[in-house]
matplotlib code that plots the C-alpha trace (Angstrom):
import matplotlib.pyplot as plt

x = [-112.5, -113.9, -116.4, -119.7, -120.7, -124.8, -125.2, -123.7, -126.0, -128.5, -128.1, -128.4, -131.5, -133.4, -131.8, -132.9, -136.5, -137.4, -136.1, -137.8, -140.9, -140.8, -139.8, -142.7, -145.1, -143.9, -144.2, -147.6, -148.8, -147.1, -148.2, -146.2, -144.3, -143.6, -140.0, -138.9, -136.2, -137.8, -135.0, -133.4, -134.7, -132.9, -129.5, -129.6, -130.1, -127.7, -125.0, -126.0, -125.5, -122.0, -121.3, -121.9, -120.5, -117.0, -117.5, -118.0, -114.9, -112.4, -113.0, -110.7, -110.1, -110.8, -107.8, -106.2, -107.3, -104.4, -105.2, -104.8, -101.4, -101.3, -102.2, -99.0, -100.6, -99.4, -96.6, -97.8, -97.5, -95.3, -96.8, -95.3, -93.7, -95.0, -95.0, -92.7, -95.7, -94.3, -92.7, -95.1, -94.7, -93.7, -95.4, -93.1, -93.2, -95.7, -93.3, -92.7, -93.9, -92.0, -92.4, -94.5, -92.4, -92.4, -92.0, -89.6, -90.9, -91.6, -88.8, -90.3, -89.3, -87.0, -88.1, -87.8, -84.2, -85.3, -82.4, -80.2, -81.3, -78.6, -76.3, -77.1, -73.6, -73.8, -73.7, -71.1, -70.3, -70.4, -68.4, -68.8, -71.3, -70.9, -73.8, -73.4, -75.6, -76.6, -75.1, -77.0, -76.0, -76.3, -79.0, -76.7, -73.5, -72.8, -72.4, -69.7, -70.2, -67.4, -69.2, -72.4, -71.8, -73.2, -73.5, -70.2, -70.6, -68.9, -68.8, -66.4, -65.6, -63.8, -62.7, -64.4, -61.8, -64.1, -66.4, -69.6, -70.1, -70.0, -72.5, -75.0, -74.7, -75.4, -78.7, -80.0, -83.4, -84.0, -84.5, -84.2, -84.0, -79.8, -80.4, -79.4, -76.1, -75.0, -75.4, -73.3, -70.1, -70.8, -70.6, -67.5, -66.2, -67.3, -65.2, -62.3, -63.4, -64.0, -67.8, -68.8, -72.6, -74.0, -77.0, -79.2, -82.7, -85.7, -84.0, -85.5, -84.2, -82.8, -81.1, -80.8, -78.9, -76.2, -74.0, -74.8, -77.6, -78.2, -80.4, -81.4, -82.1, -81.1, -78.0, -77.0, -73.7, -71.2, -70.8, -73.7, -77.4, -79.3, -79.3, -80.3, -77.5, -77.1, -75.3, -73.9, -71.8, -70.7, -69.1, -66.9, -66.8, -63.3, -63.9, -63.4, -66.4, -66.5, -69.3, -69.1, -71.8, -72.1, -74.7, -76.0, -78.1, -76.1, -77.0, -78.7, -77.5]
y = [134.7, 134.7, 132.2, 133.1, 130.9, 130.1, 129.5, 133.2, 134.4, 132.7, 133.4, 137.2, 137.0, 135.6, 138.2, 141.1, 139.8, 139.7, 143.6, 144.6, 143.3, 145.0, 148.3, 148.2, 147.3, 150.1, 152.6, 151.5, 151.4, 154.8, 158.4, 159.8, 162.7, 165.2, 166.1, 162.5, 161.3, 158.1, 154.9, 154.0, 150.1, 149.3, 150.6, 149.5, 146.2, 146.5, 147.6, 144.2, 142.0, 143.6, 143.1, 139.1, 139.0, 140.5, 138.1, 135.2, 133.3, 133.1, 130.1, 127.4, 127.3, 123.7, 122.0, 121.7, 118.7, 116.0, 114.8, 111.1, 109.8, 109.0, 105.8, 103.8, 102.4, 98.3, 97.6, 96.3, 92.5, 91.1, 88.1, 84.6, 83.8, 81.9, 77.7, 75.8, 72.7, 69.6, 67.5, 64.9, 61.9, 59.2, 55.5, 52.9, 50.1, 47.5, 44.4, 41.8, 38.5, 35.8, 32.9, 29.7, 27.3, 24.0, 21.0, 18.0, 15.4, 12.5, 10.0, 6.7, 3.4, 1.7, -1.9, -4.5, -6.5, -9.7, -12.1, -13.5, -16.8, -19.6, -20.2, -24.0, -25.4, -27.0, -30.9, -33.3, -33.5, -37.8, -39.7, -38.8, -40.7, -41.5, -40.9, -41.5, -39.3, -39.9, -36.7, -35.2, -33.4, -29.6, -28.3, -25.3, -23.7, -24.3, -21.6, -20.5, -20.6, -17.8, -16.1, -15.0, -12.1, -12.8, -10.3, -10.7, -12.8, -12.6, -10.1, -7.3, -4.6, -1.8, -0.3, 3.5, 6.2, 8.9, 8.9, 8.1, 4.8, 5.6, 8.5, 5.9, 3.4, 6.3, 7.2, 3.7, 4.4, 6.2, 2.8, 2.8, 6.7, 5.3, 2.7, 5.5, 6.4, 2.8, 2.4, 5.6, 3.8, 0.4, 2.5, 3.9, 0.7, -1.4, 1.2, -1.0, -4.1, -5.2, -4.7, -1.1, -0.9, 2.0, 2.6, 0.5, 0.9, -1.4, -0.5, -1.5, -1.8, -5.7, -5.1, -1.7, -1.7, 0.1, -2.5, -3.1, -1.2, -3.3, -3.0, -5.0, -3.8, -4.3, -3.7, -2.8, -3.3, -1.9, -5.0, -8.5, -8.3, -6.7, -9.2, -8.8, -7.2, -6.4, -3.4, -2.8, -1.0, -2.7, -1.8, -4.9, -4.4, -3.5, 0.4, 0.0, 0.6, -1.3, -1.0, -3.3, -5.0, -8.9, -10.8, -13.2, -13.2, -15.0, -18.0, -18.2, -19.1]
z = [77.0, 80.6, 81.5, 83.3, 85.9, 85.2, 89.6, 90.4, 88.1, 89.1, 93.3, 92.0, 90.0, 93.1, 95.7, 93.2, 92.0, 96.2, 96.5, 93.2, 94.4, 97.8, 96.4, 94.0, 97.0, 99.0, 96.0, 96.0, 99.3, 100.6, 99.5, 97.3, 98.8, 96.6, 98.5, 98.2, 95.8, 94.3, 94.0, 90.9, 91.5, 88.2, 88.8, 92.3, 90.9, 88.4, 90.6, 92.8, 89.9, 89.1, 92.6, 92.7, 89.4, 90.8, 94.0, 92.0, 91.4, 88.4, 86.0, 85.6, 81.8, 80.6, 79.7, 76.4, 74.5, 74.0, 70.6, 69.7, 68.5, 65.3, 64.0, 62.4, 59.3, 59.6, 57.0, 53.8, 53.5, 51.6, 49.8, 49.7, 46.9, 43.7, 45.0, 42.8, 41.8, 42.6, 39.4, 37.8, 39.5, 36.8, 37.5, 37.9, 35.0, 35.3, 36.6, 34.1, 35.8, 36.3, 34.5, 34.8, 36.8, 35.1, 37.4, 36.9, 35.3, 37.9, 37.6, 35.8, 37.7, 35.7, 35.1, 37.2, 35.0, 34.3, 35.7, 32.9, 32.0, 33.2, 31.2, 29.4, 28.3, 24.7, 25.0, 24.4, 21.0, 20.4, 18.4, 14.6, 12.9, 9.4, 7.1, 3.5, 1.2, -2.4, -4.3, -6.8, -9.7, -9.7, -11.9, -11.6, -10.6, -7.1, -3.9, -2.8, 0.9, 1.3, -0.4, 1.4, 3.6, 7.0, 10.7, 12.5, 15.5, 19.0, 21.9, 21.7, 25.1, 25.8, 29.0, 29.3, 29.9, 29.2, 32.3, 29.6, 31.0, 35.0, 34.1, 32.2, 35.5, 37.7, 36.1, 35.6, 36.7, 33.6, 31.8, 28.4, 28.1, 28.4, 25.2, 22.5, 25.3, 25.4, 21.8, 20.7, 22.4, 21.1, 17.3, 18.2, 19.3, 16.1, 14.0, 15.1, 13.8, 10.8, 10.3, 11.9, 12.9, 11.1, 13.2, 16.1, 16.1, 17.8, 21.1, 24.4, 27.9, 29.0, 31.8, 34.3, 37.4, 39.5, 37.8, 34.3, 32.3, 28.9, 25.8, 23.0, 19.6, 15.8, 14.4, 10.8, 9.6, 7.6, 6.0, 6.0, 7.0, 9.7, 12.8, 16.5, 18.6, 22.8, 24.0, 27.1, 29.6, 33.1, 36.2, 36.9, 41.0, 40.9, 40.1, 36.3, 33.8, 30.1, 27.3, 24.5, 22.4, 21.3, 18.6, 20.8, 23.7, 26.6, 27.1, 24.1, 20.6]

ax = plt.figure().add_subplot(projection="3d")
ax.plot(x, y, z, "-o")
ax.set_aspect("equal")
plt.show()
């Protein structure tokens, strides 16, 4: 379909309004002449117009619209996966504490050993005296002397092979926490003679040193009465350790 072009047709209104114009003021000012041909204003004005409209150029047909590419729809996403939730965390066990820590006892001083008494020797025995006596006569039977059971008398020792004795001198300062120790070997020991002692008791602490830890106490025997009794156990300087018990104290009678 041809395009008109609006400024063509508008060049050829003006040129044809001027001529129409004139032609009507020259109809109307001149006489009409009856042998005169009067001008076809109209086709003359037609045939103008088709004459500007074949001089007016072609139209360049606007060019063909390039539509828009077609969108590419984005992929559809793909979701991430389901999270695995983390495992309950289990609490650790409430820590057992540890226990009370209970101090060694402080080490008691062992006494101060009183110094054994010097020895008094007994005196001279003088010449026998002879003192006559009036007897009497016995109301009753008389005693057999023999007969009365006394506490054996005399000292008795033993040399340790057992390592008892060295561990009692080593732990002297203990004081008489080593009286029921020293006792236990003196027992054994008595079993060898004739009257055993069954048991000490009254124990306390005579003597405690690095050399000799002694205690005083009672003894009861196997055989007679109770009677006072020392035990002890001795390191005689050489290296060699004895224990032993006697009925007296020394010294003393």
């Amino acid at each position: 379909m041809m395009t008109v072009n609006f400024k063509v047709l508008a060049r050829a209104l003006r040129l044809a309004v001027p001529l129409s114009l004139a032609a009507v003021a020259i109809a109307c000012t001149s006489e009409p002449q009856p042998t005169a041909t009067v001008p076809n204003v109209q086709a003359t004005v037609q045939a103008e117009v088709v004459n500007q409209l074949a001089a007016v150029p072609t139209a360049t047909a606007w060019p063909t619209n390039t539509p828009y590419p077609t969108a590419t729809a984005y992929p559809t996403s793909t979701p991430y996966p389901t999270g695995t939730p983390l495992p309950t965390a289990s609490p650790y066990p409430t820590a057992t504490p540890y226990p009370t820590y209970t101090p060694y006892p402080a080490p008691t001083a062992a006494a101060t050993p009183t110094p054994q008494p010097t020895y008094t020797p007994y005196p001279t025995p003088s010449a026998p005296t002879l003192v006559i006596q009036r007897q009497e006569v016995p109301t009753s039977a008389p005693v057999d002397p023999s007969a009365v059971q006394r506490a054996p008398l005399g000292s008795f020792a033993e040399l340790d092979t057992s390592g008892r004795a060295d561990q009692i001198l080593r732990t002297h300062i203990l004081g008489s926490t080593n009286c029921s120790a020293v006792a236990e070997l003196s027992q054994e020991l008595s079993r060898q003679q004739d009257a055993a002692i069954l048991k000490v008791y009254n124990l306390r602490v005579f003597v405690s040193s690095p050399s000799r830890v002694e205690c005083a106490g009672t003894a009861r025997w196997s055989q007679g009465d109770d009677s006072p009794i020392y035990v002890f156990v001795e390191n005689d300087g050489d290296g060699d350790n004895f224990y032993g018990y006697r009925s007296e104290a020394r010294g003393f009678n």
